[in-house]
C-alpha positions as CSV (number, residue, x, y, z in Angstrom):
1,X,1.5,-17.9,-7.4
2,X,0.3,-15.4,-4.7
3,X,3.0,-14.8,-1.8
4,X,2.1,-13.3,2.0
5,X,3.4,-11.3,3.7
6,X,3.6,-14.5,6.5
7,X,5.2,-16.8,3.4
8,X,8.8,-14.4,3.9
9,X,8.3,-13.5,7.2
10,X,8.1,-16.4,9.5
11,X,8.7,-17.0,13.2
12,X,11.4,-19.4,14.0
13,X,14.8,-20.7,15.1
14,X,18.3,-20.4,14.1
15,X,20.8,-21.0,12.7
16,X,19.2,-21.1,8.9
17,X,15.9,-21.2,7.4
18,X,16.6,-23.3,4.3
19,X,19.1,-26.0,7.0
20,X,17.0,-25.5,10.3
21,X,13.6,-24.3,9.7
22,X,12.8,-25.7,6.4
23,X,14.0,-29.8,7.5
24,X,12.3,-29.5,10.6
25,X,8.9,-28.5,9.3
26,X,9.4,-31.3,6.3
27,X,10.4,-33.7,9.4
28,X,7.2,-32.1,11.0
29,X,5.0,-32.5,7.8
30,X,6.2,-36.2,7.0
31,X,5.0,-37.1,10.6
32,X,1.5,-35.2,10.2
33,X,1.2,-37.5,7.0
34,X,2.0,-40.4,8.8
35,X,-0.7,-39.6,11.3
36,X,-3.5,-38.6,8.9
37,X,-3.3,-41.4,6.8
38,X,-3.0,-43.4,10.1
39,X,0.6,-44.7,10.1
40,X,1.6,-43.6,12.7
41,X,1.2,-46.4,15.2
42,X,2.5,-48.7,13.0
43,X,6.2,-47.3,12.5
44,X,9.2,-48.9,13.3
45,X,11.9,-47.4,11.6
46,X,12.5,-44.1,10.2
47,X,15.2,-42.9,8.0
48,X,16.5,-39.4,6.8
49,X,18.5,-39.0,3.8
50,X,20.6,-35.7,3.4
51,X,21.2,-34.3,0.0
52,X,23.7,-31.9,-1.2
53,X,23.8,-28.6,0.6
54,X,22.0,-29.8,3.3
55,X,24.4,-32.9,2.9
56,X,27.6,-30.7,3.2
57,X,26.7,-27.9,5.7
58,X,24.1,-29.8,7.6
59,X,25.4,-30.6,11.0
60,X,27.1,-26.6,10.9
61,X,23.6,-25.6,10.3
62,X,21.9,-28.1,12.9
63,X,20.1,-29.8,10.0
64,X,20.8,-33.0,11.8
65,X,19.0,-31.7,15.1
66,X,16.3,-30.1,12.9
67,X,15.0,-33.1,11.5
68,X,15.2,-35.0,14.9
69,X,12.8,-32.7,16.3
70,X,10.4,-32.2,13.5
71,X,10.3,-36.4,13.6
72,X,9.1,-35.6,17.1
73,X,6.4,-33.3,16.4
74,X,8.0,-30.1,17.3
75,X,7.5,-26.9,15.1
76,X,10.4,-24.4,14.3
77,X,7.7,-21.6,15.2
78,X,6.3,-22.9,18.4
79,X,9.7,-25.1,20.0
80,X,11.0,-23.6,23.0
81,X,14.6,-23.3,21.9
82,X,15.8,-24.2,25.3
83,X,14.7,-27.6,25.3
84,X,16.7,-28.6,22.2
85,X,19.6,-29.7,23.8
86,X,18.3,-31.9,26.2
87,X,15.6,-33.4,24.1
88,X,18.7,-34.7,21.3
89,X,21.1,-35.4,24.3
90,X,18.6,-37.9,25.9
91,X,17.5,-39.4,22.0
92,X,21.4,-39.7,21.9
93,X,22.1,-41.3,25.2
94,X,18.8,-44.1,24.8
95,X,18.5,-44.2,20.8
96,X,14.9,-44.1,20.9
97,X,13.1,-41.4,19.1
98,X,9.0,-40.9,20.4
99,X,7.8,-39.9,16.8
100,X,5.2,-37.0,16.8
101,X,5.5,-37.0,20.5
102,X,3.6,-40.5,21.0
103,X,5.2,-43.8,19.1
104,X,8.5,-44.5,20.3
105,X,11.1,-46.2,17.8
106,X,14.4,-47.2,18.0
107,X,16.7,-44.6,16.5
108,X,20.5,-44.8,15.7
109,X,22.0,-40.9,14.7
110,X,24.8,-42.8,12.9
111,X,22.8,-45.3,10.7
112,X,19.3,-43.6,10.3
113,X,20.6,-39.8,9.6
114,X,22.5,-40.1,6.4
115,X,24.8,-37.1,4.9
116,X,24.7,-38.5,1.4
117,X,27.4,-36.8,-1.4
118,X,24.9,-36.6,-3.5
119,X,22.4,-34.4,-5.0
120,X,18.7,-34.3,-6.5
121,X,18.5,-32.4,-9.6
122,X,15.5,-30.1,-8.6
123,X,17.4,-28.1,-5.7
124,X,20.6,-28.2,-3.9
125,X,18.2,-29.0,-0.3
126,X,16.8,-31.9,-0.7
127,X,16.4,-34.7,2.0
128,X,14.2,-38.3,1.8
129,X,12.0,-39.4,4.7
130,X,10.7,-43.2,5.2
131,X,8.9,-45.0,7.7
132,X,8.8,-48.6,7.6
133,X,6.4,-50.9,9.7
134,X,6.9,-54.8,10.0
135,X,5.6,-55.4,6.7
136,X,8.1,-52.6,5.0
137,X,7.7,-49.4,3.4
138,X,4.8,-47.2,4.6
139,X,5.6,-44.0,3.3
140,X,8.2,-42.3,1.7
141,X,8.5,-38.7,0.8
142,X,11.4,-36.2,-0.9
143,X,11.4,-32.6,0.6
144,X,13.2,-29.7,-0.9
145,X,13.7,-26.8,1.3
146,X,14.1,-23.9,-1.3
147,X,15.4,-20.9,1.3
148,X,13.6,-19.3,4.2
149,X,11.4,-22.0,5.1
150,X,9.5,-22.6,2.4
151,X,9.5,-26.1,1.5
152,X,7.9,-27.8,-1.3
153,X,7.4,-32.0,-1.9
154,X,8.9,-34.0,-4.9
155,X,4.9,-34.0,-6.1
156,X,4.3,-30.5,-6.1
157,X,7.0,-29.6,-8.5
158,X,5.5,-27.8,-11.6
159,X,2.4,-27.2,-9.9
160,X,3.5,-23.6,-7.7
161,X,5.2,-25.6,-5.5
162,X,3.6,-25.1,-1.3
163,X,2.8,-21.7,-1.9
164,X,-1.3,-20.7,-1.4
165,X,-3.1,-20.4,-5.1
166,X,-5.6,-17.2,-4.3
167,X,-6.8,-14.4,-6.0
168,X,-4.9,-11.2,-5.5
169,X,-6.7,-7.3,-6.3
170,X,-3.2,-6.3,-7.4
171,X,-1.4,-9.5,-8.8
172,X,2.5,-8.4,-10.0
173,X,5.5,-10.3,-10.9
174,X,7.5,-7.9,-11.7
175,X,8.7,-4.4,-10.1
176,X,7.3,-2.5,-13.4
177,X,3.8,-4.3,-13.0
178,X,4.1,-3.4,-9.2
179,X,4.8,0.5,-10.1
180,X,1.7,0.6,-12.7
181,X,-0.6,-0.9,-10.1
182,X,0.4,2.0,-7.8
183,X,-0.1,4.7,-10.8
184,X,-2.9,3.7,-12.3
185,X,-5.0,3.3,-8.2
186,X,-3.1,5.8,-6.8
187,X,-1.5,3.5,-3.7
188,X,1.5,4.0,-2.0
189,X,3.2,0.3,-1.9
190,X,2.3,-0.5,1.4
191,X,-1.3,0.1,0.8
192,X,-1.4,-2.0,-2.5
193,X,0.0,-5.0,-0.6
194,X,-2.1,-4.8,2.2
195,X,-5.1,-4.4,-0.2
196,X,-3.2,-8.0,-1.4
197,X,-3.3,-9.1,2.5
198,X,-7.1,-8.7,3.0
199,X,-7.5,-11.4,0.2
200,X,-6.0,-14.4,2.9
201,X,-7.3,-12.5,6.0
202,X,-8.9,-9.4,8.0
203,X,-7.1,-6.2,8.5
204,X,-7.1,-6.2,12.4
205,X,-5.4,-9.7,11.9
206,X,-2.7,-8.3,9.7
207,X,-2.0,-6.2,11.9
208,X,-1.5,-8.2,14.8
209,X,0.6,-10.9,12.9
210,X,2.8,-7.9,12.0
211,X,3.5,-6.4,15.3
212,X,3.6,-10.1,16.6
213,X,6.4,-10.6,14.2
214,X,8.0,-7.0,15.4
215,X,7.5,-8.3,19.1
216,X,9.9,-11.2,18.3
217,X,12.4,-9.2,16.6
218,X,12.7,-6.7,19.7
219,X,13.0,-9.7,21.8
220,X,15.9,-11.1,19.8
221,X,17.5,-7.8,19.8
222,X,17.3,-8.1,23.4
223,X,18.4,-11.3,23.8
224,X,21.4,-10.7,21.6
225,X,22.6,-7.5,24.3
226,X,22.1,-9.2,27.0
227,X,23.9,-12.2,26.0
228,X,28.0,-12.8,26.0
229,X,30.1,-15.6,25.7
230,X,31.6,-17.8,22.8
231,X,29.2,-19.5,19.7
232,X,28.5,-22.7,19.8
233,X,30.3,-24.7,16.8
234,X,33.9,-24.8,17.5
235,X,34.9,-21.1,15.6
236,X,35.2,-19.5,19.1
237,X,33.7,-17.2,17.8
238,X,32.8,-14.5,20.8
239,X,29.6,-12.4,20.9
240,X,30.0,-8.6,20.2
241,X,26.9,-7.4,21.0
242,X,26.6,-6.7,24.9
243,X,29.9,-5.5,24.9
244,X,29.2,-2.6,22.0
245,X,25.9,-1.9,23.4
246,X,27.3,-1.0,26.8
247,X,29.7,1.3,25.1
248,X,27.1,3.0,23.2
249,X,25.4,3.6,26.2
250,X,28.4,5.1,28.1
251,X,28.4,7.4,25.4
252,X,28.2,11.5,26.3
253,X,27.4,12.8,23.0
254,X,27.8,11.5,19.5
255,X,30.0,9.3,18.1
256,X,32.8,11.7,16.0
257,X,31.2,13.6,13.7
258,X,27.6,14.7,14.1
259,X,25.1,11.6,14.7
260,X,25.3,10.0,11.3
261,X,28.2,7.7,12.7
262,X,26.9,6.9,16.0
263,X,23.7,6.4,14.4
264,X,25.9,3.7,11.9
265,X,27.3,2.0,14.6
266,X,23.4,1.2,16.5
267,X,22.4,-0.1,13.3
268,X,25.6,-2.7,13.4
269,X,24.8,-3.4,17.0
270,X,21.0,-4.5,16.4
271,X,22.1,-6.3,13.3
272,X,24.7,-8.2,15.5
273,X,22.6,-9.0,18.3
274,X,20.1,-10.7,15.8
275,X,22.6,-12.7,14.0
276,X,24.1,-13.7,17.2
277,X,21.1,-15.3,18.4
278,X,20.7,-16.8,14.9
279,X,23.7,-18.8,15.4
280,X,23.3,-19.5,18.3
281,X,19.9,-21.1,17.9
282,X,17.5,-18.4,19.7
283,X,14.5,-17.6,18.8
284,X,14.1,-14.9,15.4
285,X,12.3,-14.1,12.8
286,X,13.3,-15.6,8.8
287,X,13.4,-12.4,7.7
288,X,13.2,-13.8,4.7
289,X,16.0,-16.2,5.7
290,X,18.2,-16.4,9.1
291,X,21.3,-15.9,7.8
292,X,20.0,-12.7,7.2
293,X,17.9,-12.5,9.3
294,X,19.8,-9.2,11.0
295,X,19.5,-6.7,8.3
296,X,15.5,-6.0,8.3
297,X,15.0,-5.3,12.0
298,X,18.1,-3.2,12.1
299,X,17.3,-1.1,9.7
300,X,13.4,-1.0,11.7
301,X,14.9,-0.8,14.6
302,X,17.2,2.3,13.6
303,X,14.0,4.1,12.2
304,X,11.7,3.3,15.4
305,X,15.0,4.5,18.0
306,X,15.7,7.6,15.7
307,X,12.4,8.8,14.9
308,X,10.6,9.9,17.6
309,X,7.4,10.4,15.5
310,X,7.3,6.4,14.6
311,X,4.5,4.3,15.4
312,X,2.8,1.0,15.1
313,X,1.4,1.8,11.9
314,X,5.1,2.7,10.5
315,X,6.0,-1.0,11.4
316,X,2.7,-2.4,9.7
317,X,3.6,0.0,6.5
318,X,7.8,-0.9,6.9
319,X,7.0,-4.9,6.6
320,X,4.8,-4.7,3.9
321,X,6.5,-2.9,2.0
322,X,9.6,-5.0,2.7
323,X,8.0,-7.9,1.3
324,X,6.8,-6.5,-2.1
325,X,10.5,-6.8,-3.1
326,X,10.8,-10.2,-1.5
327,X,7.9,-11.3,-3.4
328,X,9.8,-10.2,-6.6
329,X,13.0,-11.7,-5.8
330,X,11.3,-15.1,-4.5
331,X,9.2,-15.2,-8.0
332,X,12.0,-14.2,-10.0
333,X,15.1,-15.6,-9.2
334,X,15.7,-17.2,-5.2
335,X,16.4,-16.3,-1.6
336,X,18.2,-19.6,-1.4
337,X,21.9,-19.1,-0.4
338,X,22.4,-22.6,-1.7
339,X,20.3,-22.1,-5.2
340,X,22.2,-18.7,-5.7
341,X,24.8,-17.7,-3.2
342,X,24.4,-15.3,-0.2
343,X,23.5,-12.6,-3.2
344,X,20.2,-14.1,-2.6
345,X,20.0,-14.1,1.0
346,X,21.7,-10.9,1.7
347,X,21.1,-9.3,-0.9
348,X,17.4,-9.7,-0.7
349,X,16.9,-8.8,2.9
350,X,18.6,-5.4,1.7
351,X,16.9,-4.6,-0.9
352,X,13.6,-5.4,1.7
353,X,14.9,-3.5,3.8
354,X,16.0,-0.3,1.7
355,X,12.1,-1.1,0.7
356,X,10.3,-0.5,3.7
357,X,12.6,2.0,5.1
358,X,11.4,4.1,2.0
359,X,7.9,4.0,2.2
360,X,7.6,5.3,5.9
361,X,10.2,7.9,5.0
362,X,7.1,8.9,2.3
363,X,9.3,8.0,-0.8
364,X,6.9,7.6,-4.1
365,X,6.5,3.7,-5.3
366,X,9.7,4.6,-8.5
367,X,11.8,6.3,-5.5
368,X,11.0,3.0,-3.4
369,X,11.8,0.6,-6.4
370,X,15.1,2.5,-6.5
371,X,16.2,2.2,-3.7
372,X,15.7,-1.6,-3.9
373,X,17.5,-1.7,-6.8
374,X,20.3,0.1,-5.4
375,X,20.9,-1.8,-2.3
376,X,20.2,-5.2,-4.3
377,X,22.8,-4.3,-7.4
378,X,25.5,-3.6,-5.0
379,X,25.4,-7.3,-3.6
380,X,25.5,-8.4,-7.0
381,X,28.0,-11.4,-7.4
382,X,28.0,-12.0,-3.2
383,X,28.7,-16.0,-2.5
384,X,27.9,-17.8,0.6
385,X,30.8,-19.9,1.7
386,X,30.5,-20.4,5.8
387,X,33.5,-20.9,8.0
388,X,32.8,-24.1,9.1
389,X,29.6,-24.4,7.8
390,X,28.6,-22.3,10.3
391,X,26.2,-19.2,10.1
392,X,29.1,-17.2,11.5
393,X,32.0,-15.7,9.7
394,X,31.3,-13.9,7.7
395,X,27.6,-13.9,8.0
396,X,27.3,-12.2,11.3
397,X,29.6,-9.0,10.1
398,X,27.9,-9.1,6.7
399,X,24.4,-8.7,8.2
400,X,25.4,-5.4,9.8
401,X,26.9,-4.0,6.5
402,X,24.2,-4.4,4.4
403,X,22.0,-2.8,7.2
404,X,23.8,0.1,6.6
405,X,24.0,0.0,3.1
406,X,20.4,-0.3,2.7
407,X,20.0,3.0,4.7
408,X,22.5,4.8,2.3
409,X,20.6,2.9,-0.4
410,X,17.3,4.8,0.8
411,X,19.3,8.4,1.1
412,X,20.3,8.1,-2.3
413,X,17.0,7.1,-3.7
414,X,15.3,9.9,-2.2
415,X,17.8,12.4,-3.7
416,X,16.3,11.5,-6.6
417,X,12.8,11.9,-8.3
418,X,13.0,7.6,-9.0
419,X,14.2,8.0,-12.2
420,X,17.2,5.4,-12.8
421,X,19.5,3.6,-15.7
422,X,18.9,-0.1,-14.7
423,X,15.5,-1.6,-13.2
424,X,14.9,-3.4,-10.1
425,X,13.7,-5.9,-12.3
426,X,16.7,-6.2,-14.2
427,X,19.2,-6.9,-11.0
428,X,16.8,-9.4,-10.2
429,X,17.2,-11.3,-13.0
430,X,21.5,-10.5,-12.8
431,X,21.1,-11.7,-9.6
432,X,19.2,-15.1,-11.1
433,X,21.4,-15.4,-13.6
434,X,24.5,-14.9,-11.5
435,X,23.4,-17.0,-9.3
436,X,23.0,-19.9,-12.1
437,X,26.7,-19.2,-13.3
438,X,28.5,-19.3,-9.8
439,X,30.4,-22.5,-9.4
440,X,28.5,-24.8,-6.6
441,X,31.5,-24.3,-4.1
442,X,30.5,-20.6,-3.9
443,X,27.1,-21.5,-2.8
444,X,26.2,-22.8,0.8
445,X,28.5,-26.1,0.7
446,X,31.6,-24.5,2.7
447,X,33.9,-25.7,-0.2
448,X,35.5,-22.5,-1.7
449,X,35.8,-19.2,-0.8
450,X,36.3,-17.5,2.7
451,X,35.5,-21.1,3.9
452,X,39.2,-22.9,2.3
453,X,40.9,-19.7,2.9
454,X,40.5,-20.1,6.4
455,X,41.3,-24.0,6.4
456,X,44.5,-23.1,4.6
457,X,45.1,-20.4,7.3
């Protein structure tokens, strides 16, 4: 099961990868289906069946709105984000649907989008497409979308699921296979996976796809200090962002004691303007999900503003780098705040991040796979239980902490010579296991937690 770099890292909208991104490319997929097997034209009716999380946290999580526009053709990577509104107000207002952006179809939100209490036994995100013609069924087609974008269909199961079947020069499952590959050929991590890279495509396009993906972070970033005003979603939840990066900037000298502080608080402020965006449906970058989609181009973002020396190559080396840990934590146990609570989510992107922030600070592959395992053990045991099913409060906040943490994660590990009492690989699989022991209200379904606290407030 070979993973890119472009499997975790994907270009996309908010507010969730596994509720937004992942339905609306299934939607997307089911209609390309329709159309090569020549369907399309023959559709009149289609129907969407939610399934547990998606079920319970959908409309929070524009799962609804997601599907509505992959049923119309549109992509999570290429839709201008600024046209979603109208496009579902006007399917709203006529109830007529133009599926893959040429046969139109009566559609009624209320009896052709159904929220089911229900789940599938494969994975907590599962949802049920069918198009029917005037001589019934034409197709019909169970998606599971199994965190940050990845989806996989009912068929695939047992057979590596979506992801691309090539042969890799360095092939690892686990962070100790990872470390001998780097001993034994004498490669920092970055350079073993882009060896891995070359295998799907040329080096001059890695490196395009990689600043492309840095581009849209930096635009986010942007987006997120220059806009103000309240979340949608009913919270009232107000953007921080503008308002803390003003202050930063009206700052004479460092914030109270030396840098290291004021240094903290612009790694908050680029991890709150991302997850700002997020929620509020901008365009980001699953990172390797959006609901923490913050934490990895903070921490890049505090390395490229504080390091005067940085460069494009840094940003190549900090991504793929980054997603050598992904790869292990979406082999080994999940990135699906549904499948395993926001330990996976979170608690991936830090680890990531602690990753790539090692190997441009020169740490050796064992100092980099402890700092990973440092920033990854201390979200151990994290659930994700939105505030209104929202990917608000506390995700927002909780983004910017582990931004930091993965920094401090980093500072540790290179105090050290990479020696360490528990492997990467074995919070990985407490992290798995944890995951598989948390009661289902803990994970992405708004039923326990911060979530009821805040209803019984």
């Amino acid at each position: 099961m070979a993973i890119s770099v472009f499997d975790l890292f994907k270009i996309g909208i908010g507010p969730s990868s596994s509720h937004t991104v992942g339905p609306m490319r299934a939607a997307a997929t089911f209609v390309e289906a329709l159309r090569t097997q020549d369907l399309l034209g023959a559709v009149k009716r289609v129907e969407v069946r939610l399934y547990g999380s998606l079920s319970a946290t959908g409309v929070g999580h524009a799962t609804d709105r997601a599907c509505l526009l992959g049923l119309m053709g549109e992509w999570p990577d290429r839709i201008d984000p600024q046209c979603i509104g109208p496009r579902i107000e006007q399917l709203e207002s006529t109830s007529v649907l133009v599926l893959g952006g040429s046969q139109a179809i009566a559609f009624d939100c209320r009896q052709d989008l159904l929220l089911l209490d229900e789940s599938l036994p494969y994975h907590p995100n599962a949802m049920t497409l069918e198009a029917s013609g005037e001589g019934g069924l034409l197709l019909q087609q169970t998606y599971y979308s199994v965190g940050g974008g990845f989806i996989v269909e009912a068929g695939e199961i047992g057979a590596g699921g979506a992801l691309q079947t090539v042969q890799l020069p360095y092939e690892f499952s686990s962070a100790e296979e990872l470390l001998a590959l780097c001993k034994r050929h004498g490669l920092r991590v970055s350079q073993l996976m882009m060896a891995n890279e070359l295998a799907w495509r040329e080096e001059a396009e890695i490196r395009a796809g990689l600043l492309q993906l840095w581009a849209v972070m930096r635009e986010c970033v942007a987006n997120g200090l220059s806009n103000e005003g309240i979340l949608p979603g009913g919270l009232k939840v107000k953007r921080r962002a503008a308002k803390l990066h003003r202050s930063l900037q009206e700052l004479g000298k460092p914030n109270v004691i030396g840098s290291t502080l004021s240094a903290m608080e612009w790694v908050n402020l680029f991890a709150l303007a991302v997850n700002e965006e997020n929620a509020a449906g901008g365009r980001m970058v699953t990172a390797p999900t959006n609901g923490a989609a913050g934490i990895i181009p903070a921490v890049l973002h505090y390395y490229m503003k504080f390091n005067p020396e940085a460069c494009d190559d840094d940003v190549v080396d900090f991504l793929l780098a980054a997603a050598s840990v992904g790869i292990l934590c979406k082999k080994n146990a999940s990135i699906s705040g549904a499948e395993v609570g926001c330990q996976g989510e979170v608690g991936s992107a830090c680890a990531m991040a602690a990753a790539g922030l090692a190997d441009v600070l020169g740490a050796t592959p064992p100092q980099l796979e402890n700092a990973a395992e440092i920033a990854l053990e201390h979200n151990l045991g994290l659930t994700c239980d939105p505030v209104g099913g929202l990917v608000q409060v506390p995700c927002i906040e909780r983004n910017a902490i582990a931004a930091v943490k993965a920094i401090n994660a980093v500072q540790m590990a290179l105090r050290g010579d990479g020696e360490h009492f528990i492997s990467l690989d074995r919070v990985i699989r407490t992290m798995r296991d944890t995951g598989a022991d948390m009661h289902e209200n803990y994970k992405e379904t708004s039923r326990g937690g911060l979530a009821v606290a805040f209803v019984e407030c």
